[in-house]
N, C-alpha and C positions, 0 to 999 in steps of 0.2 A: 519838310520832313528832315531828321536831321540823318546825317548821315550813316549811324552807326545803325538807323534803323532799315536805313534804305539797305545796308546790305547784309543785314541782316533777313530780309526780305526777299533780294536779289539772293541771297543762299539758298533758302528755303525753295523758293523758284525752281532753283537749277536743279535740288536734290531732287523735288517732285518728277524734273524734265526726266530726273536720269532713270529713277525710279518706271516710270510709264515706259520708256525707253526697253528696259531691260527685259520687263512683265509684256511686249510685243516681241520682244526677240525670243521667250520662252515659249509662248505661244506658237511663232512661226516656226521655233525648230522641231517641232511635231510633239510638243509635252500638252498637247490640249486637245480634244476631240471635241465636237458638237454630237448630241447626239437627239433625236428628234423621239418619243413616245405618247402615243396618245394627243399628238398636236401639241405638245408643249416641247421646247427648246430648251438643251441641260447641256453641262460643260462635265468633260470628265476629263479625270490627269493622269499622265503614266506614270506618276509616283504611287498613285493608290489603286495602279493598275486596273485605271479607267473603270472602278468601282463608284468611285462617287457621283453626288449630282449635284452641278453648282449651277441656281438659276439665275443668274444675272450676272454678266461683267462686272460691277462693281464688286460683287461678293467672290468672283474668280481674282478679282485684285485684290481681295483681304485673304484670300488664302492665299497668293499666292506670296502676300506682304508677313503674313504670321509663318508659314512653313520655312520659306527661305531668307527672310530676314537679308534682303538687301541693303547694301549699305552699313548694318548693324543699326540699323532702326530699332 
């Protein structure tokens, strides 16, 4: 492989690490609630004052990739 892809590569990497990084520190500073209804499992956020319903961690990390735009992604 040649090098420019390699870190090209090795970037991409580190942005994802920092990106996953940032999207656990929002979480853990209390901007996420679980909330449990009906036996199903929803994420809600105090930006939309734990209005909404996001069923899966990966779609809690595309809103949280679209609203706040980390990085300038």
């Amino acid at each position: 492989m040649n090098t420019r892809l390699t870190n090209k590569i090795s970037s991409q990497t580190s942005q994802q690490d920092l990106v996953l990084f940032m999207f656990d520190e929002w979480i853990e500073d209390g901007n996420v609630i679980t909330i449990t209804e009906s036996n199903t499992k929803y994420y809600a956020t105090q930006d939309a004052l734990y209005k909404n319903r996001i069923e899966s961690k990966d779609d809690l990390l595309d809103y949280y990739i679209t609203e706040f735009n980390p990085l300038n992604l």
